[in-house]
KOLROMAR-721916 format. One line per field, with one value per residue (C-alpha): residue in three letters; residue number from 0; x negated, y, z. Coordinates in steps of 0.05 Angstrom, whole numbers, padded with zeros to 5 digits, always signed. Last residue first. Example, Ala and Ser with C-alpha at 12.3 -4.5 7.8 and 13.67 -1.06 7.14 Angstrom:
% KOLROMAR-721916
r	(Ser:Ala);
k	(1:0);
east	(-00273:-00246);
north	(-00021:-00090);
up	(+00143:+00156);
END
This chain:
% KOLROMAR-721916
r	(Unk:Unk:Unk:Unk:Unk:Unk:Unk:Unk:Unk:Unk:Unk:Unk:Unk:Unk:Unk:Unk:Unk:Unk:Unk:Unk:Unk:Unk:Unk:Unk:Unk:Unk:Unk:Unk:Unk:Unk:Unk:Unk:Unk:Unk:Unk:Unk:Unk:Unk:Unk:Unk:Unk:Unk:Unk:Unk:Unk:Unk:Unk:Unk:Unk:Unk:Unk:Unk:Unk:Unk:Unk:Unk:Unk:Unk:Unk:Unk:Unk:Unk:Unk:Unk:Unk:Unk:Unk:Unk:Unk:Unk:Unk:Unk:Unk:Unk:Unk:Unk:Unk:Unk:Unk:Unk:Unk:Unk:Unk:Unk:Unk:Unk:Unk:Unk:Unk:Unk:Unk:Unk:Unk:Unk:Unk:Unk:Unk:Unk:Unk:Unk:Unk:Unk:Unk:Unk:Unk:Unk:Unk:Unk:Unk:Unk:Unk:Unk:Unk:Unk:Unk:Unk:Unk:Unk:Unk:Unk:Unk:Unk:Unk:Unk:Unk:Unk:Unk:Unk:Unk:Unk:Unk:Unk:Unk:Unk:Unk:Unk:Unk:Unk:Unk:Unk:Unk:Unk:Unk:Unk:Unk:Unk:Unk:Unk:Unk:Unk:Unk:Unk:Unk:Unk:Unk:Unk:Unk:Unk:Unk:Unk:Unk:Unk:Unk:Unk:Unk:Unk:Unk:Unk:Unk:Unk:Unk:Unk:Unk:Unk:Unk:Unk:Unk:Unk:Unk:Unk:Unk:Unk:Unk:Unk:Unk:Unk:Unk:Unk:Unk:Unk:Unk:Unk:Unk:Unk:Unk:Unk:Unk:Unk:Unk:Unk:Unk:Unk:Unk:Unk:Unk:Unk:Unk:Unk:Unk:Unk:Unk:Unk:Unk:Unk:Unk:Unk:Unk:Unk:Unk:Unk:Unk:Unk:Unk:Unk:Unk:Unk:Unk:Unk:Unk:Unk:Unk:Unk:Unk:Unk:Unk:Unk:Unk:Unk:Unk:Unk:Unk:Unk:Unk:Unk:Unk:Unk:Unk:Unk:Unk:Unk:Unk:Unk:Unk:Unk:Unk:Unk:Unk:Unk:Unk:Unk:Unk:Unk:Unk:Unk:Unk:Unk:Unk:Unk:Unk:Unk:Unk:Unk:Unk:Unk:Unk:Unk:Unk:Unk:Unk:Unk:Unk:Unk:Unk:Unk:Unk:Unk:Unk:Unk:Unk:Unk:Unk:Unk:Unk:Unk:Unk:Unk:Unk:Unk:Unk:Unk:Unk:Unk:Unk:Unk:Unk:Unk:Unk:Unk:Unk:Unk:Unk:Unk:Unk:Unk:Unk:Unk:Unk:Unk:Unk:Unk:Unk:Unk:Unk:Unk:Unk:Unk:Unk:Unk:Unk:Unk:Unk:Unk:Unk:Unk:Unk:Unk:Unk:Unk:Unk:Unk:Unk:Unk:Unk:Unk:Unk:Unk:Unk:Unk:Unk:Unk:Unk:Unk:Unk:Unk:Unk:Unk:Unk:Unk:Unk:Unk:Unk:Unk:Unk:Unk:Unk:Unk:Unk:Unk:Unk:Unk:Unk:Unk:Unk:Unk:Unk:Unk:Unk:Unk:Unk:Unk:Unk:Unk:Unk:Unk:Unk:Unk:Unk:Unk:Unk:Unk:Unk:Unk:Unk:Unk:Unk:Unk:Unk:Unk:Unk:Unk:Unk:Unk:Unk:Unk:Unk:Unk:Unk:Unk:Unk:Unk:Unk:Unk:Unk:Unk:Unk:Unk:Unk:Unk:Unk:Unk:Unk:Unk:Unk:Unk:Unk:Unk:Unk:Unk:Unk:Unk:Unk:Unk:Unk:Unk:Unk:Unk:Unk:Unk:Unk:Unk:Unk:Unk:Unk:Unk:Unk:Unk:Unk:Unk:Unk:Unk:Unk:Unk:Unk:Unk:Unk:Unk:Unk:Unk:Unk:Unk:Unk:Unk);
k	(461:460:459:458:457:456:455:454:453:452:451:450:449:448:447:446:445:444:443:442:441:440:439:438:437:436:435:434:433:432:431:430:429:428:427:426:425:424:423:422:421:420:419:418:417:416:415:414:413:412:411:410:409:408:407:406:405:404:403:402:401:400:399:398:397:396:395:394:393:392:391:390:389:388:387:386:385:384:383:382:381:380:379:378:377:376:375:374:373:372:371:370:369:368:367:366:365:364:363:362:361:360:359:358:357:356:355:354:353:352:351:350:349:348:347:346:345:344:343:342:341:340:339:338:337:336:335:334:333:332:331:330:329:328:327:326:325:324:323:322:321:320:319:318:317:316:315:314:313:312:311:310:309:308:307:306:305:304:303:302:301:300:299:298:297:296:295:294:293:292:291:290:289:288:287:286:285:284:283:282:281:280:279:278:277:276:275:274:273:272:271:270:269:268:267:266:265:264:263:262:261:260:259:258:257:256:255:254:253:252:251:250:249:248:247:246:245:244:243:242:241:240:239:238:237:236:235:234:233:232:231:230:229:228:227:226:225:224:223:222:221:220:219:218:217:216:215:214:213:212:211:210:209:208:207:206:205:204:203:202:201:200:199:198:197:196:195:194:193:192:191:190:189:188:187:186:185:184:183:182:181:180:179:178:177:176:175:174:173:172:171:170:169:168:167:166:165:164:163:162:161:160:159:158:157:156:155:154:153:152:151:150:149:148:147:146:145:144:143:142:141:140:139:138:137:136:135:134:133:132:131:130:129:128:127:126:125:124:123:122:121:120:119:118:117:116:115:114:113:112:111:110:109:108:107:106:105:104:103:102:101:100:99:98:97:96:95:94:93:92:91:90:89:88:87:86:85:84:83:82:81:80:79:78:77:76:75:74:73:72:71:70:69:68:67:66:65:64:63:62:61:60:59:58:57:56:55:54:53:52:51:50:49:48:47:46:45:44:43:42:41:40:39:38:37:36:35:34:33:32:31:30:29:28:27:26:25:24:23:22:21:20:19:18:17:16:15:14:13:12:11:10:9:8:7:6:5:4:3:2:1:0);
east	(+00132:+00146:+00185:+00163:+00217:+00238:+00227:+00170:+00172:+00252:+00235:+00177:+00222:+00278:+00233:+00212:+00278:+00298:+00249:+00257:+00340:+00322:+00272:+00309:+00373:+00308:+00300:+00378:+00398:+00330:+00336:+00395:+00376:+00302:+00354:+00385:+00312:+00297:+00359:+00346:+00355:+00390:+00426:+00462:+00511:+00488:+00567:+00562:+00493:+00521:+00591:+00538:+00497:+00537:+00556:+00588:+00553:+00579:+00534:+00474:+00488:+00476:+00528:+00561:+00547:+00552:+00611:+00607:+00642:+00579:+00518:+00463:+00472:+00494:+00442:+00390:+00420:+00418:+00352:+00345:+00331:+00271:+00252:+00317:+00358:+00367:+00369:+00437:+00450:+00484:+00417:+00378:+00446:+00441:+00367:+00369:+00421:+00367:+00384:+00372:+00385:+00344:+00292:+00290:+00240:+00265:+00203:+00186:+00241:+00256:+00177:+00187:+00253:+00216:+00157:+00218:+00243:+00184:+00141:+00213:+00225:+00158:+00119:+00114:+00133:+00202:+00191:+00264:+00276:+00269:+00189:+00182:+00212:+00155:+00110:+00125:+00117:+00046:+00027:+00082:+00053:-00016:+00011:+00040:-00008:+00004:+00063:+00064:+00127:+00097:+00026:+00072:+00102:+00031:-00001:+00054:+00053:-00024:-00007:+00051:+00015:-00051:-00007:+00015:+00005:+00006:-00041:-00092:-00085:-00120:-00186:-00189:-00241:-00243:-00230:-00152:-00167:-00210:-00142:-00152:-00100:-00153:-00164:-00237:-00216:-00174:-00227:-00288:-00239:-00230:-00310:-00321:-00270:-00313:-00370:-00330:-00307:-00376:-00403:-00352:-00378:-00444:-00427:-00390:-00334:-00315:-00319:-00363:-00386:-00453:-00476:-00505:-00449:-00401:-00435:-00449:-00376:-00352:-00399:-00369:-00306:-00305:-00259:-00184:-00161:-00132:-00218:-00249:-00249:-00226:-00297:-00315:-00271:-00217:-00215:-00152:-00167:-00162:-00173:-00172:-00209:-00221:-00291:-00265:-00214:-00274:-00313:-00243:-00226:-00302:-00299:-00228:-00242:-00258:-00180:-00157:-00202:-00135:-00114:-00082:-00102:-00074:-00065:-00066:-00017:-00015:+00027:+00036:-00039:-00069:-00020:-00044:-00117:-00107:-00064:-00130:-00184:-00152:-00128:-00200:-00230:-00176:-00111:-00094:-00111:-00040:-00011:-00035:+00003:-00011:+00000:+00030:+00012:+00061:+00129:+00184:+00229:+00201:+00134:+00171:+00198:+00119:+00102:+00163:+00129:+00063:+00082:+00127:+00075:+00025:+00073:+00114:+00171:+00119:+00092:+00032:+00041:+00038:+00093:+00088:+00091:+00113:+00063:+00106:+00061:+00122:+00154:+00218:+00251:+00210:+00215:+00289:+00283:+00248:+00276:+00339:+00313:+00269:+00322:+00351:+00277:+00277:+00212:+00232:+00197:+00208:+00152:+00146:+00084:+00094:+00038:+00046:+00071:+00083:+00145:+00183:+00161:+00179:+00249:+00271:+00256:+00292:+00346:+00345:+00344:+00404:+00445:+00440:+00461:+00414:+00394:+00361:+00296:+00284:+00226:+00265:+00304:+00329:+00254:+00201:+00162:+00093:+00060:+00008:-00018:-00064:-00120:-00127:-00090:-00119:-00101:-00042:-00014:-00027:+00008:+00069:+00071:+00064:+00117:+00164:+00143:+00163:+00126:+00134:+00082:+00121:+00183:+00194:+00119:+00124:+00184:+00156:+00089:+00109:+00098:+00114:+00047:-00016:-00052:-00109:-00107:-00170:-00212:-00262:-00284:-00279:-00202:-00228:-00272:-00212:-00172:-00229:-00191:-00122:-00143:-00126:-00071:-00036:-00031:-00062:-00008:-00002:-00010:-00075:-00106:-00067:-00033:-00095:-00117:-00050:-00038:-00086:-00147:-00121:-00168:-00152:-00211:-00214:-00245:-00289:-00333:-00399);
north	(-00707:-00786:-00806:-00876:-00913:-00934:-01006:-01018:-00953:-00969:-01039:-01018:-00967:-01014:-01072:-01024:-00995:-01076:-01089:-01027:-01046:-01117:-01097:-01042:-01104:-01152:-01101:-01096:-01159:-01200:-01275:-01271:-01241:-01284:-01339:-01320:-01305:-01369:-01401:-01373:-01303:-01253:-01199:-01228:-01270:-01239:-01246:-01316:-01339:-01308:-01355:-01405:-01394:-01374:-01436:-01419:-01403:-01436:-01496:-01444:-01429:-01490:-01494:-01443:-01365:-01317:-01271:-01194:-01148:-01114:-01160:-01112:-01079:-01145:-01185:-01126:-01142:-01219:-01219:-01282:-01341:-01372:-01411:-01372:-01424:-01409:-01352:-01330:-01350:-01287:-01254:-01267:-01234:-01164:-01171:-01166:-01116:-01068:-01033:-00962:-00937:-01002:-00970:-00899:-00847:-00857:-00871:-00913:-00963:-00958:-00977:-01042:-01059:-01058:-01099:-01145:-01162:-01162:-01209:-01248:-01258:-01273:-01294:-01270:-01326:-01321:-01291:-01301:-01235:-01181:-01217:-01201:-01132:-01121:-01157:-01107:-01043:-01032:-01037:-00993:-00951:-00957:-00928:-00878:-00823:-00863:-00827:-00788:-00830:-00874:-00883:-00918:-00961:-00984:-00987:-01039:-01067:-01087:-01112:-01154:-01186:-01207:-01234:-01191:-01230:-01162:-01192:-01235:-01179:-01130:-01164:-01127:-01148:-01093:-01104:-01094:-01029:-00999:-00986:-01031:-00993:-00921:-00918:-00930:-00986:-01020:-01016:-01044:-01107:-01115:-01104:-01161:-01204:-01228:-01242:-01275:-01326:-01333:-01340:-01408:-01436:-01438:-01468:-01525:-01546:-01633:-01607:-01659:-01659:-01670:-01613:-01574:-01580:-01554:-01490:-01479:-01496:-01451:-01391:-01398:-01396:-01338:-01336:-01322:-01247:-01196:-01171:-01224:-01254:-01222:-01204:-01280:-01318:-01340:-01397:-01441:-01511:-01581:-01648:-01635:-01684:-01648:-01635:-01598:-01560:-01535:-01506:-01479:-01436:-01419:-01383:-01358:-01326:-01250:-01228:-01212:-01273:-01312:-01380:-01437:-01513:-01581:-01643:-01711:-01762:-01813:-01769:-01766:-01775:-01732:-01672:-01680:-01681:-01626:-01580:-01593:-01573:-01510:-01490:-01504:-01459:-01397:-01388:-01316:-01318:-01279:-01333:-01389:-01437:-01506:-01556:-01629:-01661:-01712:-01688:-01751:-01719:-01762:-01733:-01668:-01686:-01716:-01648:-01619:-01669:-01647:-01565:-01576:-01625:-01568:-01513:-01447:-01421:-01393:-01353:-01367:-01368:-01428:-01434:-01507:-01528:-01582:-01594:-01633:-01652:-01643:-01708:-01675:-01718:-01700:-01624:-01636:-01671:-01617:-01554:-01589:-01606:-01545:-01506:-01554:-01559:-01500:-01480:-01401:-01375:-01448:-01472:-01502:-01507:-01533:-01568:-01589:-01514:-01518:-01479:-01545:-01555:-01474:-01500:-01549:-01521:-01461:-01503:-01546:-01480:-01449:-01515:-01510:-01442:-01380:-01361:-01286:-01255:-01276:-01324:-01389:-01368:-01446:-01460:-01402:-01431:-01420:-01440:-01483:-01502:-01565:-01551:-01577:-01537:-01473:-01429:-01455:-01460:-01385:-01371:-01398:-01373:-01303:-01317:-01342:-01280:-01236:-01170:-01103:-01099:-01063:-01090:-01153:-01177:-01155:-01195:-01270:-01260:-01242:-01312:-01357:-01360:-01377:-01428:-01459:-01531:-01578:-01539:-01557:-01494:-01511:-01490:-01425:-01410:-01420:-01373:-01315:-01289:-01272:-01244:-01163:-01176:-01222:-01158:-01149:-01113:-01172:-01125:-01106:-01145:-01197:-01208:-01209:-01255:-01298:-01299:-01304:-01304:-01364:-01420:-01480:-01520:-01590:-01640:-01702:-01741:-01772);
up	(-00044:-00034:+00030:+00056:+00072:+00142:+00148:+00198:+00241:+00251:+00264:+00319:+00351:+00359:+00388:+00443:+00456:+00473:+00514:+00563:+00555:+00571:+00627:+00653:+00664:+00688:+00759:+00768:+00764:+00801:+00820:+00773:+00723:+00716:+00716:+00652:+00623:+00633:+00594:+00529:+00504:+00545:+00511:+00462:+00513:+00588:+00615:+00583:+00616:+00676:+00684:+00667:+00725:+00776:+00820:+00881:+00957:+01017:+01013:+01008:+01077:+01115:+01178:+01203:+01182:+01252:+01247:+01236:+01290:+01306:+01275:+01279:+01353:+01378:+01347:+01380:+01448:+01442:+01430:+01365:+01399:+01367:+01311:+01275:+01236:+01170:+01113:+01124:+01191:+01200:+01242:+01176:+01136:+01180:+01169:+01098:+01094:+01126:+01189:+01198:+01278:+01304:+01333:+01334:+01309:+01244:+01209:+01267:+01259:+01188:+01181:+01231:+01191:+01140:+01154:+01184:+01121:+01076:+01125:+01127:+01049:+01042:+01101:+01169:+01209:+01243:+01316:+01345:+01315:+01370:+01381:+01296:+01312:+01372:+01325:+01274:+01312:+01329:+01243:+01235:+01292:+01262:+01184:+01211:+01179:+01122:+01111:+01048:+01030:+00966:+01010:+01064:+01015:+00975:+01043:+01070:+00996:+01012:+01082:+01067:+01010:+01065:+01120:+01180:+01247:+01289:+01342:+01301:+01260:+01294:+01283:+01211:+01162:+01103:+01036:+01040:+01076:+01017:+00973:+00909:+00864:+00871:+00802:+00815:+00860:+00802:+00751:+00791:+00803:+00722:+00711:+00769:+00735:+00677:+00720:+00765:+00718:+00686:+00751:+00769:+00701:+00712:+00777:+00760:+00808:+00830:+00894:+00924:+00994:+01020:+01067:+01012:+00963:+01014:+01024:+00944:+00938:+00989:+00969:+00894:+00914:+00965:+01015:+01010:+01010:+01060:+01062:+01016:+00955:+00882:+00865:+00898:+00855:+00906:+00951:+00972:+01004:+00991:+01031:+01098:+01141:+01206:+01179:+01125:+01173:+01207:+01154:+01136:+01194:+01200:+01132:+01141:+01221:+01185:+01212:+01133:+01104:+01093:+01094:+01059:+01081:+01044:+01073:+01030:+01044:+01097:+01155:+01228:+01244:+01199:+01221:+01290:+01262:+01217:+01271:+01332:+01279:+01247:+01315:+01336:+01271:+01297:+01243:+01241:+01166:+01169:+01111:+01136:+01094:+01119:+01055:+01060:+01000:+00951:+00982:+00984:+01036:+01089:+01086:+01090:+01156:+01179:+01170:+01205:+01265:+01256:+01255:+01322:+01350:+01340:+01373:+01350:+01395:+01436:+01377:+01325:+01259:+01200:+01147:+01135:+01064:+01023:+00951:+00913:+00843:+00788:+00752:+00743:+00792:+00848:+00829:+00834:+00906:+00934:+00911:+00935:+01006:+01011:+01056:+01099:+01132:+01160:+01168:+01190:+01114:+01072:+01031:+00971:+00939:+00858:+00832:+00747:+00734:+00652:+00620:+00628:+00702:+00722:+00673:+00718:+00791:+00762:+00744:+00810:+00858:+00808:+00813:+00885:+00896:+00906:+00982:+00985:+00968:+00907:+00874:+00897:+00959:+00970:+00974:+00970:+00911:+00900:+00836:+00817:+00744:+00737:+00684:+00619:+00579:+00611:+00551:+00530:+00609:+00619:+00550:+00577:+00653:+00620:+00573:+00633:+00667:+00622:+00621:+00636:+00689:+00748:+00750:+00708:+00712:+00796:+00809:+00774:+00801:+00881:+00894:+00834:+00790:+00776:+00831:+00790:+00809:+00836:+00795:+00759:+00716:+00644:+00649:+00672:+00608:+00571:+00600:+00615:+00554:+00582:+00638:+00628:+00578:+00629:+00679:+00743:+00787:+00847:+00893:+00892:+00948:+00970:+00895:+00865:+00911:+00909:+00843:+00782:+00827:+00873:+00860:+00885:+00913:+00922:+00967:+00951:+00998:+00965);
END
């Protein structure tokens, strides 16, 4: 019987797609067990948006989180995403940051690590690479898929065959959009197939309503594993259904390796904790929906979610189309880097800056001043000359790789952070994100004052 796996994506990427990655450990913690029962090929858990969203929005560390995940799923293989030389940021870190972080993701216990790089630049895995290598970690290298003119099937086969080189152990097509057709699926597997002699992973979305053909197709290509979510977290700017995958699978003679029983215990468990966030109104009814459109704007699942979440923040939904009208136009501007994190954050707003202020190009983001620097790579395309010139001015282009430019910072941090921080992790949590860990030191450190002072103040007799 032919094998395939299935990664489920319910602790990250589908909650992430749809509610913005706000479901907290507390809420999942005791489905655990029942999940390492499951069969899963991995159980993808962390990186992505994880790591900012614990320290901003949850209040929790997410070296803690990524602890407790791994004691109760002992069994299971733990995936994150990495984005390369930006690790969890936003920006390039130096070398000995990427290899520490690298280090202590393995030590905290992520056995598959996805690396991906937002314009495919192959510079920019190298070191995230070759330390995850050495650490013993799965290498799972990663093509940012999209559609452009800049972007071909020999160009994905041969950056494939690139990573191959590199040492990765699975080549994985992240299609973040879900703007991937069933051919495309078909014609990129096979070329990939051919350049390369280790296993080839597929990553989509439901968000255009294609995902279900998408991967029908890619199985008989040859793929080997694919993304699927538990089906209360499935759907809409999701991945597809789990359990419908397996039972499809199983009935055409392929083996996932998944037990059923198990699979609706999972979703019976999360059904309550979906139910919860679209009465409180964090699972907006767009996410759920199929929408065509984006096979034109090429906006991934997270992107779309926080898009909502940003808009809804200014009272301006109302523009929520031209945002939506404006992106490709900035993505076009741009040399038309795929929409994945940091460039689906960077030019989603840019696009709202654009319409908000009736102008184009009259706010301009620090983010994309660096991209047109060089900062974060080679463009896939040529970058229009006109909007360079507008965001550049008098600036000067960055030569050669960036993150050789950049000096080492994390001991000159661990000592500036002495008795505040309080092992190694949460030094690099500070400096993927200063200002966001600084409230959560100071947040964590009122809460442990109030429970001391509530502990060992004496009790006053009348």
């Amino acid at each position: 019987m032919k094998k395939i796996g299935l990664t489920e994506t319910v602790l990250r990427d589908a909650n992430q797609s749809l509610i913005a990655t706000r479901l907290p450990f507390d809420m999942f913690a005791d489905i655990l067990p029942t999940m390492d029962k499951a069969g899963y090929y991995s159980s993808e858990c962390w990186g992505g948006a994880v790591f900012d969203v614990c320290l901003r929005y949850l209040n929790e560390d997410p070296w803690e989180r990524l602890r407790k995940i791994r004691k109760g799923m002992p069994n299971t293989k733990l995936q994150m995403l990495l984005r390369g030389q930006n690790i969890l940021g936003y920006k390039h870190y130096p070398d000995e940051v990427v290899r520490m972080f690298v280090d202590k993701s393995v030590d905290n216990g992520i056995d598959i690590i996805r690396i991906f790089d937002a314009l495919n630049d192959i510079r920019n895995i190298e070191v995230a690479t070759d330390e995850a290598i050495k650490k013993g970690a799965t290498v799972s290298g990663t093509i940012s898929y999209t559609q452009s003119p800049v972007h071909t099937i020999k160009a994905f086969a041969d950056y494939a065959k690139q990573m191959e080189n590199l040492g990765v152990q699975t080549i994985c097509i992240k299609d973040m959009a879900g703007t991937m057709s069933p051919d495309e699926a078909t014609e990129l597997i096979t070329a990939i197939k051919k350049q390369v002699k280790i296993p080839v992973v597929l990553h989509t979305h439901c968000t255009t309503g294609m995902a279900y053909m998408t991967y029908y197709a890619a199985v008989e290509a040859g793929v080997d594993v694919i993304d699927t979510a538990t089906s209360c977290f499935s759907g809409g700017t999701s991945q597809p259904s789990t359990e419908t995958i397996h039972y499809a699978l199983t009935q055409i003679g392929y083996d996932t390796g998944l037990d059923a029983k198990v699979l609706k215990e999972v979703n019976d468990f999360f059904k309550p904790i979906r139910d919860q966030f679209v009465k409180e109104g964090k699972l907006d009814p767009k996410a759920l929906s199929t929408d065509s459109d984006a096979l034109v704007y090429k906006i991934p699942g997270g992107m779309l979610s926080n898009l909502i979440s940003q808009l809804k923040a200014q009272n301006a939904m109302d523009k929520f189309d031209a945002v939506l009208e404006e992106t490709p136009k900035v993505r076009e501007d741009l040399g038309y880097p795929p929409l994945v994190t940091p460039m689906s954050q960077m030019v989603g707003v840019q696009a709202t800056a654009n319409v908000l202020a009736g102008e184009r190009y009259k706010n301009i983001s620090k983010e994309v001043i660096a991209y047109c620097r060089g900062e974060y790579g080679t463009a896939p395309g040529k970058i229009n000359e006109e909007v360079k010139k507008k965001v550049l001015g008098d600036v000067k282009p960055v030569e050669g790789r960036y993150a050789d430019s950049l000096e080492p910072v994390f001991e000159k941090t661990k000592e500036e952070l002495k008795g505040i921080a309080r092992n190694d992790e949460e030094v690099l949590s500070y400096i993927a994100f200063p200002q966001v860990t600084e409230k959560y030191f100071a947040a964590r450190k009122e809460r442990e004052e109030k429970v001391v002072k509530y502990t060992i103040e004496p009790i006053k007799e009348d």
